[in-house]
C-alpha positions as CSV (number, residue, x, y, z in Angstrom):
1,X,0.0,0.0,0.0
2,X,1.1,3.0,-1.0
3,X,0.4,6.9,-0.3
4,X,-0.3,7.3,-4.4
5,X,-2.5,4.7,-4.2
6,X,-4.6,7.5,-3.0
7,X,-4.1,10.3,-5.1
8,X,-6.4,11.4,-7.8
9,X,-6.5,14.9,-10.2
10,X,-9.4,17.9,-9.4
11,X,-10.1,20.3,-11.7
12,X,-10.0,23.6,-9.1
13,X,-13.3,24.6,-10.5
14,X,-14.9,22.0,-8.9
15,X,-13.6,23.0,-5.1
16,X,-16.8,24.1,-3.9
17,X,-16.3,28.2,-2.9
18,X,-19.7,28.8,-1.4
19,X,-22.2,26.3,0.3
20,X,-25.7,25.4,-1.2
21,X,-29.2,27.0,0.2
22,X,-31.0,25.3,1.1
23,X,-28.1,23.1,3.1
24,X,-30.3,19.8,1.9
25,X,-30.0,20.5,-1.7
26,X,-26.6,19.5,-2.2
27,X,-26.0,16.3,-4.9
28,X,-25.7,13.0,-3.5
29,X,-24.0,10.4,-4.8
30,X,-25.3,7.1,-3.2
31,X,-23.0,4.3,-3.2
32,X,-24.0,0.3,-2.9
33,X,-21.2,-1.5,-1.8
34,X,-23.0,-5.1,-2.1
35,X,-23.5,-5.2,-5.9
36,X,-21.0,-1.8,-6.6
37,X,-23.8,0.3,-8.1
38,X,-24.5,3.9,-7.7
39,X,-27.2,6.0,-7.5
40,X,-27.3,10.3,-7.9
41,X,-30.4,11.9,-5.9
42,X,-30.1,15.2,-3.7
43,X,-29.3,15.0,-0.2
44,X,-32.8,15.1,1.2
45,X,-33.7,12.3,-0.2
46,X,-31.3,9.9,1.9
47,X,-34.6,10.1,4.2
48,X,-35.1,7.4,1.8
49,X,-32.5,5.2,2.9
50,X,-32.9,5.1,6.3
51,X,-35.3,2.8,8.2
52,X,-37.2,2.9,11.2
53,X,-35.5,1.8,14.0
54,X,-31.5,2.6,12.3
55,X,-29.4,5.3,14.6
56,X,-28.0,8.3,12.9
57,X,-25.0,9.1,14.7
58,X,-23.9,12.8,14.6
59,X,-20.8,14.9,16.0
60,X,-21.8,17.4,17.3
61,X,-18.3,19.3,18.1
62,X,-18.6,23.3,17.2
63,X,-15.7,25.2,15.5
64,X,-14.2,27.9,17.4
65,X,-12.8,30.8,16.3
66,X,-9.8,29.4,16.1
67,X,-7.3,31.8,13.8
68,X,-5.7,35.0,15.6
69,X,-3.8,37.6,14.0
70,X,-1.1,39.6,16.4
71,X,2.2,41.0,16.1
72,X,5.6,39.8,17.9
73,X,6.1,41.6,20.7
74,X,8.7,44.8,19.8
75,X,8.2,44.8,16.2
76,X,5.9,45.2,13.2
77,X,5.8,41.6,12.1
78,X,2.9,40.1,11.5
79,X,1.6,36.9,13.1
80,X,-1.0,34.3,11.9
81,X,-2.0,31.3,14.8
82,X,-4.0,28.4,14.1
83,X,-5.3,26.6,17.3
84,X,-5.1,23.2,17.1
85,X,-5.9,21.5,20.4
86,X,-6.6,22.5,23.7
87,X,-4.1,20.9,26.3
88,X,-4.7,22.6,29.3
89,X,-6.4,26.1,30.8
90,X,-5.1,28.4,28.5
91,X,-2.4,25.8,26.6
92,X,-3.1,25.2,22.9
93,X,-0.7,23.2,20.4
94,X,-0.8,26.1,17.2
95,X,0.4,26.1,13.7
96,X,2.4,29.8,13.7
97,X,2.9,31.3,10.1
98,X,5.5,32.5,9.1
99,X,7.1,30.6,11.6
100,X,11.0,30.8,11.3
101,X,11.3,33.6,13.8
102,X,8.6,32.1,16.6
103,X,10.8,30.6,18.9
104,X,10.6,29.7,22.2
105,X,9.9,32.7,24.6
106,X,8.2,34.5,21.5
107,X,5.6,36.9,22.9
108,X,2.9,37.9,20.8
109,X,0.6,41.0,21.2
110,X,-3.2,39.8,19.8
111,X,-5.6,42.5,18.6
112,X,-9.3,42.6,18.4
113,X,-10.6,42.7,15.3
114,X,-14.2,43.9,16.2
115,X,-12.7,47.3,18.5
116,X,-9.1,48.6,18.4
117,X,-9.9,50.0,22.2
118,X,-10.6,46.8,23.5
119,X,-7.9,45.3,26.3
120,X,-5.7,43.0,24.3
121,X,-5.3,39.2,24.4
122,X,-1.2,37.8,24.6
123,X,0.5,35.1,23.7
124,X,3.9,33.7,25.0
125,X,5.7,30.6,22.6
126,X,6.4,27.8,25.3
127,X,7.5,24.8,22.7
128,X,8.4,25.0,19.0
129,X,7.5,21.9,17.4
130,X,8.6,20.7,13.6
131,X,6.4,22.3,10.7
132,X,5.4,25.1,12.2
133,X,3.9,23.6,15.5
134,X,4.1,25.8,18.7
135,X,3.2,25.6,22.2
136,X,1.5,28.3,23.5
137,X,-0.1,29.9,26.5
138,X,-3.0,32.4,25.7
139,X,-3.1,35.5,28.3
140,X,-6.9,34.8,28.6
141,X,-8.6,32.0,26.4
142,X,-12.1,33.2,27.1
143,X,-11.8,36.6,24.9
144,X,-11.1,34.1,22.1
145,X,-14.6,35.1,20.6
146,X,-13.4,38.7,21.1
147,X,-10.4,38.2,19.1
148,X,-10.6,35.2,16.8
149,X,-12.2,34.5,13.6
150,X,-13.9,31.2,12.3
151,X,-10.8,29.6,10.0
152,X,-11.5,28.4,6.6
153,X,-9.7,25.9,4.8
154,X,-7.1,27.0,2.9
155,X,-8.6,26.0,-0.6
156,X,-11.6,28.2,-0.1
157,X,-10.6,31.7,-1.1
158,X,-14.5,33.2,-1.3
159,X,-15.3,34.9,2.4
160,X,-18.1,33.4,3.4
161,X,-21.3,36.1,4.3
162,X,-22.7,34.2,7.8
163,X,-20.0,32.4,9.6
164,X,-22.6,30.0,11.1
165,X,-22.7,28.5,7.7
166,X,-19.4,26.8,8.6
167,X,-21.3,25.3,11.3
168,X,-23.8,22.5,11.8
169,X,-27.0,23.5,12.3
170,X,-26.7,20.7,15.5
171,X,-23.4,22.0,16.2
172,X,-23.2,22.5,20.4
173,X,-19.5,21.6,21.9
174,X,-16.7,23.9,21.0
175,X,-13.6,22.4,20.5
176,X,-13.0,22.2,16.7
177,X,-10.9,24.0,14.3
178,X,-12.4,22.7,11.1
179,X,-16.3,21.7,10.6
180,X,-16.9,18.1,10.7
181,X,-18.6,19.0,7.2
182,X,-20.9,15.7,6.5
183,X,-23.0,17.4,8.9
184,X,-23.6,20.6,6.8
185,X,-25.6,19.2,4.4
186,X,-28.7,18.3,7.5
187,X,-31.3,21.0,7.7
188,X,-33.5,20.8,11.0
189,X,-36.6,20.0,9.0
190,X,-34.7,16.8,7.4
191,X,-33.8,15.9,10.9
192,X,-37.1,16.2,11.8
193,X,-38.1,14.3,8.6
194,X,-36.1,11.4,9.8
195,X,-37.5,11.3,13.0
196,X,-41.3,11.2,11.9
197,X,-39.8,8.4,10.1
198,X,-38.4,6.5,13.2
199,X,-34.9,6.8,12.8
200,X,-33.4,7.5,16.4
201,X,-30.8,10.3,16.1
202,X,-27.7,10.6,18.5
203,X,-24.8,12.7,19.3
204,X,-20.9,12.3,19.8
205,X,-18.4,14.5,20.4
206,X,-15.1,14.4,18.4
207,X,-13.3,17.8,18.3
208,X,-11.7,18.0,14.6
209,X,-7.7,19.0,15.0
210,X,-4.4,19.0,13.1
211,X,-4.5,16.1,10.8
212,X,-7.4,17.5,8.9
213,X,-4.8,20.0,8.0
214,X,-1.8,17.5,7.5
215,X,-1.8,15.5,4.0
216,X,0.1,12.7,4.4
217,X,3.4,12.6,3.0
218,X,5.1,9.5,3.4
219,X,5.3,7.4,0.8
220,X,4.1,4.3,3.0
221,X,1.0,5.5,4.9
222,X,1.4,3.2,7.8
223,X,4.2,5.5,8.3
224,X,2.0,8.3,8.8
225,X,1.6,9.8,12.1
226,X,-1.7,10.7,13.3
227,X,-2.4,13.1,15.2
228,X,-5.2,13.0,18.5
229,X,-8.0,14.3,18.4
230,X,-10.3,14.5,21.7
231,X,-13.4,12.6,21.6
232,X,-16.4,11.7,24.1
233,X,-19.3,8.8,23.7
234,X,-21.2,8.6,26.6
235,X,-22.9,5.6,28.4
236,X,-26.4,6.0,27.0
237,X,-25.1,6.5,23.2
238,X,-22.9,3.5,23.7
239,X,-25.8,1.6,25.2
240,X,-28.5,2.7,22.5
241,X,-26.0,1.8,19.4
242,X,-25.3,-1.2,21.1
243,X,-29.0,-2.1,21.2
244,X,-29.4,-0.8,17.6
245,X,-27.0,-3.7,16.7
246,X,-28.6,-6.4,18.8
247,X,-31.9,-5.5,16.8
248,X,-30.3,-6.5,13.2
249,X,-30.6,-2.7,12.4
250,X,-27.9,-0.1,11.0
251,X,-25.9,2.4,12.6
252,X,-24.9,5.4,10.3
253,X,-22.1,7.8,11.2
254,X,-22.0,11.3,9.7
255,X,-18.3,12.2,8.7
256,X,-15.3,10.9,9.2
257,X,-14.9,12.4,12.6
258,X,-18.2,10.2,13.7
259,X,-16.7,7.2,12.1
260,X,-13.3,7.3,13.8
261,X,-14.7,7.9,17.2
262,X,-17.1,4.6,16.9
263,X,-14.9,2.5,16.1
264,X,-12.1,3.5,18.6
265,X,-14.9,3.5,21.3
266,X,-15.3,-0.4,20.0
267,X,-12.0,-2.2,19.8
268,X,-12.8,-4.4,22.6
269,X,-15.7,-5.8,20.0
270,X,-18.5,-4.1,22.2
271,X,-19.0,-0.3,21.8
272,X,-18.1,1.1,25.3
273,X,-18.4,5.0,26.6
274,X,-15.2,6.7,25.9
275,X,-13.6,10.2,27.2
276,X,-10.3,10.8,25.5
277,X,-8.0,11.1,22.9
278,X,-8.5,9.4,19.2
279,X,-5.4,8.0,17.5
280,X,-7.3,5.4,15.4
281,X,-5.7,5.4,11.9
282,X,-8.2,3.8,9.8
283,X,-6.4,2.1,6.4
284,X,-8.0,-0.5,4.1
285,X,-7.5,-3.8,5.7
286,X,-9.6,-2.1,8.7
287,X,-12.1,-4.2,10.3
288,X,-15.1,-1.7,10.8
289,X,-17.3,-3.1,14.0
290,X,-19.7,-0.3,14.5
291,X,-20.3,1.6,11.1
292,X,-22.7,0.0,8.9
293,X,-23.0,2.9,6.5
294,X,-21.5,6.1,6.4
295,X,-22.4,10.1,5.1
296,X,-19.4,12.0,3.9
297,X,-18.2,14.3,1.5
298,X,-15.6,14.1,-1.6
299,X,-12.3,14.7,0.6
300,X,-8.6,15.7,-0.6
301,X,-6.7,13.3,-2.7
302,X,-3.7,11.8,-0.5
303,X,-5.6,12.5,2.6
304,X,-6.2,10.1,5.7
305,X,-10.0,10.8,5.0
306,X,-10.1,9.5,1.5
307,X,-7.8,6.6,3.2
308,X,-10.7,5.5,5.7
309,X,-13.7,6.2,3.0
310,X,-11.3,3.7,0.8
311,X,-11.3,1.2,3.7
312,X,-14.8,1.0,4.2
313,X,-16.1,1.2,0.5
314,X,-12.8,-0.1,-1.3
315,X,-10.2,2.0,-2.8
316,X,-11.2,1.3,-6.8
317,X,-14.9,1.6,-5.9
318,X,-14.1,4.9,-4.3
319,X,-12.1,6.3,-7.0
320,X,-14.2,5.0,-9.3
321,X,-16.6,7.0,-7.8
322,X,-14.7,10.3,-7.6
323,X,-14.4,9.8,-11.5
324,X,-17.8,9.9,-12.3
325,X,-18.3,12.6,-9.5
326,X,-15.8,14.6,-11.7
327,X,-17.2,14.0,-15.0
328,X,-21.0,15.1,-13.7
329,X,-19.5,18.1,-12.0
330,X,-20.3,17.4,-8.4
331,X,-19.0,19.6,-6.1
332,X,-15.9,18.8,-3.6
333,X,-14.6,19.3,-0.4
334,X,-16.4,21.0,2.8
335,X,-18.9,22.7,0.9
336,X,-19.4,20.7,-1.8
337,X,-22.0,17.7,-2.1
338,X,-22.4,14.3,-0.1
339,X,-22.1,10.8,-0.7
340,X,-23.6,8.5,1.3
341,X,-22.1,4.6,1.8
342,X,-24.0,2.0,2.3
């Protein structure tokens, strides 16, 4: 197995700039992994798919504004930092740009963007990591709404009008730095719609961190280094998907993020609550004990996400899929359309 194995060619124009409004009228591309057909509807319709009785598993982790702009302390440089993950009160793991003059005991002077007489918010460097990666220690974490702004990824260059868009509509725990963005596509009346049709709906928490900004780039990606990401299942969501299973009925994760947190929380072969960091790599050869079907979107080429979609549906199936996605000009990445796995 290698890291090309994963790697496929996107026009640009087809990296979705803007989202879709109504959020449920995004393409999806429905794909059957018993008999390798696939269907294109729009993603209301996976009401259709779903049966009384199945669980819809959501993550319902809420970005933060997680990009602050300062200057270094005694100069006019600029600074850019990206929170990552939260180690402690006020201690946050960061990607600084530029970063070849951020070094240890680097203090950083943070500005609000909404009023330039407001107090202001500091920052000290504590560890300097490879690529970028510093420890930091934040003067005061909870002006963060003050002084940070909702970060986009870096392929979408259109400012986006409502910065709630970028969020789910179920969205409740912050602690993310990038949407878990299978969920953007739900609109409250289609969770409601699901629910009039029995389906039982549950939330996780996984808080989305570095690696969704890391492509892999080893040429073996069991060489790859993972990076946590801190998750929580409780005792009645591991209790009610553990019934769903007993039943003969499905359990359906929403993103990536939902799928990783399952099936870490059910290694022992029995789903169990879990507080703590993920590290679960998932690679084809995977064997999935929770997920029976999966919502996500068309993800990076060379990506661990496109990895774990390939271990659940099958690398050529997948690609094979991305192909015609391509060629019927669906939309990718965070705010393009869905697919859903079944």
């Amino acid at each position: 197995m290698k890291t090309s194995d994963f790697d496929y060619h996107l026009p640009p124009e087809l990296i979705a700039q803007i989202p879709v409004e109504p959020r449920d009228q995004s393409r999806l591309m429905v794909l059957h992994r018993s008999d390798g057909t696939i269907e294109h509807h729009h993603f209301y319709e996976v009401v259709n798919y779903l049966q009384s009785g199945d669980t819809l598993v959501l993550n319902n982790s809420r970005v933060i504004p997680a990009r602050i702009l300062g200057q270094k302390s005694g100069s006019s440089a600029n600074v850019e930092i990206l929170l990552l993950r939260r180690l402690d009160d006020n201690i946050w793991e960061t990607l600084v740009r530029p970063s070849r003059k951020v070094v240890i005991g680097t203090k950083i002077k943070i500005v609000s963007r909404h009023d330039a007489t407001a107090d202001e918010m500091n920052v000290e460097v504590l560890e300097q990591g490879e690529d970028g990666v510093r420890l930091i220690r934040l003067s005061d974490e909870s002006l963060l709404e003050r002084f940070g702004q909702i970060p986009l990824p870096p392929y979408i260059h259109t400012p986006l009008a409502d910065a709630e868009r970028y969020q789910t509509v179920y969205a409740e725990v912050n602690g993310s730095v990038a949407a878990p963005t299978a969920g953007l596509h739900f609109a409250p009346r289609l969770l409601n719609d699901l629910q009039q049709k029995g389906v039982q709906l549950t939330f996780v928490t996984l808080h989305i961190g570095l690696d969704t900004f890391q492509p892999v780039r080893v040429d073996d990606p069991r060489q790859h280094k993972i990076h946590k990401e801190y998750g929580e299942l409780t005792s009645e969501v591991a209790d009610l998907l553990n019934q769903t299973k007993k039943r003969g009925q499905k359990i359906i994760a929403v993103g990536t993020s939902t799928v990783r947190l399952l099936e870490a929380a059910a290694l022992s072969g029995v789903i169990q609550p879990f507080v703590g960091w993920v590290d679960l790599f998932i690679l084809p050869g995977h064997r999935f004990c929770v997920t029976d079907a999966m919502v996500t979107n068309f993800h990076l080429p060379r990506s661990t996400l496109l990895m774990l979609v390939s271990a659940f549906a099958g690398r050529d199936f997948i690609l094979q899929a991305y192909e015609r996605a391509k060629s019927l000009g669906y939309r990718f990445y965070s705010f393009g359309d869905a697919m859903l796995i079944l």
